[in-house]
Residue frames relative to the residue before (quaternion, step in Angstrom):
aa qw qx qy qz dx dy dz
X 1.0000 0.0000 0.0000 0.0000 0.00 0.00 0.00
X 0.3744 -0.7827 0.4969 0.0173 2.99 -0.39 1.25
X 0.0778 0.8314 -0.5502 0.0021 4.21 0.05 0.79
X 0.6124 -0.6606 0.4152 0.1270 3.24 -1.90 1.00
X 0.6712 -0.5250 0.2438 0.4631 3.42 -0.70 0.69
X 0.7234 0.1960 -0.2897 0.5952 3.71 0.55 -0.71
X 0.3701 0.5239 -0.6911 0.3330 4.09 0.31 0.24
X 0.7891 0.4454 -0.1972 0.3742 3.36 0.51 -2.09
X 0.5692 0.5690 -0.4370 0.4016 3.95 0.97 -0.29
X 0.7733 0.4102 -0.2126 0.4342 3.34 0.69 -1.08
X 0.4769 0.4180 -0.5265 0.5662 3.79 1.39 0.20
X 0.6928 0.4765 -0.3982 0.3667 3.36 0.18 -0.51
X 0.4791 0.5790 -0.3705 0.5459 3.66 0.67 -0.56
X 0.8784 0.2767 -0.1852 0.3430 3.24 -0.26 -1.72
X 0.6302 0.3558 -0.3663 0.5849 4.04 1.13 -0.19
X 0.6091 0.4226 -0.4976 0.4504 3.84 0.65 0.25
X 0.7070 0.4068 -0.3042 0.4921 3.92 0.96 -0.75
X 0.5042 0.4963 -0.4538 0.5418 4.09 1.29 0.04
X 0.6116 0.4153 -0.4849 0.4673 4.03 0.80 -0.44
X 0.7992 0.4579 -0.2479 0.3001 3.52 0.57 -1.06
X 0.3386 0.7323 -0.2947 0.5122 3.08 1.98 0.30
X 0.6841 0.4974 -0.1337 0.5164 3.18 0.71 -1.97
X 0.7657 0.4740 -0.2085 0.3814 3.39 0.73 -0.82
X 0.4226 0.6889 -0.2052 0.5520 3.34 1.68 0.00
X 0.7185 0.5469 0.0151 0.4295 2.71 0.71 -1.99
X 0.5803 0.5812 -0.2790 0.4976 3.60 0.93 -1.52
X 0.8379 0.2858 -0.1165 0.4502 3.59 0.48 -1.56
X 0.7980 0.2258 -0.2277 0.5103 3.47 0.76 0.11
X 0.4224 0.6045 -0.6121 0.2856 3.49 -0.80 1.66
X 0.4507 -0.6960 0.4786 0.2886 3.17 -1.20 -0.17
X 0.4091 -0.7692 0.4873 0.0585 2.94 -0.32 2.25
X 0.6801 0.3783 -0.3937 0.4891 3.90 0.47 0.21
X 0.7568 0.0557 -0.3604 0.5424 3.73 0.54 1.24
X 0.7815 0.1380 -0.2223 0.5664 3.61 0.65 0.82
X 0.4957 -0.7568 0.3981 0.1517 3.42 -1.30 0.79
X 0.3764 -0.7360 0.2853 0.4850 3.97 -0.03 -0.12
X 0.3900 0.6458 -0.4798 0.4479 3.48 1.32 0.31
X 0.7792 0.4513 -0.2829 0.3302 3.02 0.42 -1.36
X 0.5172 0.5078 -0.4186 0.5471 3.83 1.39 -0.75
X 0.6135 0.6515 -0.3258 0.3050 3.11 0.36 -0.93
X 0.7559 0.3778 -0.1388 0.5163 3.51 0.51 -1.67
X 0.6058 0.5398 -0.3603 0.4602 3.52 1.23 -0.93
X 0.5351 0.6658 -0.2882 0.4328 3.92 0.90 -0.33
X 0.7033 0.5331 -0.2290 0.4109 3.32 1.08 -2.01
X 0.7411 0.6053 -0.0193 0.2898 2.97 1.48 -1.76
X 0.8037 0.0745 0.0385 0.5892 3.18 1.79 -0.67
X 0.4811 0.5186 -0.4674 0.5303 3.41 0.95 -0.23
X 0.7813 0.5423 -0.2695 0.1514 2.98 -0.02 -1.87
X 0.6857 0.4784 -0.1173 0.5358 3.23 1.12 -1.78
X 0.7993 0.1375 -0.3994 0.4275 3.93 0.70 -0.29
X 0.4119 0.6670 -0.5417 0.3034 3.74 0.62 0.75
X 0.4563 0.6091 -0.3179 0.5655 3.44 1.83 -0.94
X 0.8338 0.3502 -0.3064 0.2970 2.74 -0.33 -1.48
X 0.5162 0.6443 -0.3067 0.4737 4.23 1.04 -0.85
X 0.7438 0.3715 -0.2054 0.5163 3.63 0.70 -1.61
X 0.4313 0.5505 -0.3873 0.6008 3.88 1.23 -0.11
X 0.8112 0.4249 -0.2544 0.3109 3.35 -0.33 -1.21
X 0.4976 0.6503 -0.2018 0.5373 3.54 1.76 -1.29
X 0.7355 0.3294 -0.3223 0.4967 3.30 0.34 -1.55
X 0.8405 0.3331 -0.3212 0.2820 3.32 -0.19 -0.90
X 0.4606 0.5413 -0.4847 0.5098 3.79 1.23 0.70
X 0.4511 0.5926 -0.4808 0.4627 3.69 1.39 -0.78
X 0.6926 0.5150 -0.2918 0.4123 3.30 0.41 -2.45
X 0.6244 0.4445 -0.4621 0.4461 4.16 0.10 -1.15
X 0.6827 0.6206 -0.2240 0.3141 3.72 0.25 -1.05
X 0.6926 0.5120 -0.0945 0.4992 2.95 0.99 -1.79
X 0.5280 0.6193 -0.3214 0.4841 3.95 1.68 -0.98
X 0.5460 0.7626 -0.1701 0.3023 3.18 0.96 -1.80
X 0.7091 0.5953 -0.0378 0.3761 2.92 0.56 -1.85
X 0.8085 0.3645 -0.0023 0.4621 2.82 0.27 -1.57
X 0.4663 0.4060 -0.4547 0.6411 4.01 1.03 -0.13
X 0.7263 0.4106 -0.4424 0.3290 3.53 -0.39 -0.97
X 0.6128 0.5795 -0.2877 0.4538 3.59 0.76 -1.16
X 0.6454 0.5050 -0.2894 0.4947 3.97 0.73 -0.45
């Protein structure tokens, strides 16, 4: 599968801002009803994979838009 310049920007965005999430996250909870593995692993498991998938979905409505645009303009 082959992905468009803003498809692939906005996965990137969204699986670079789900680490810096996790990382947030890692260092700030409350260690007397959850563990940092478990934030942790919960992150790997779900943050990560639907922040991608959202910042994909964004970019590539930008990219549908951004097509749009640019025929009409011609």
């Amino acid at each position: 599968m082959r992905l468009s310049g803003f498809t692939r920007m906005g996965a990137m965005i969204g699986f670079f801002g789900a680490i810096a999430i996790m990382l947030i996250s890692a260092l700030q909870f409350d260690s007397d009803e959850v563990s940092r593995k478990d934030v942790i692993l919960a992150e790997i498991l779900f943050g990560i994979p639907i922040f991608t998938i959202v910042g994909a979905a964004l970019g590539a409505g930008w990219d549908f838009f951004e097509k749009r645009n640019a025929s009409r303009d011609e």
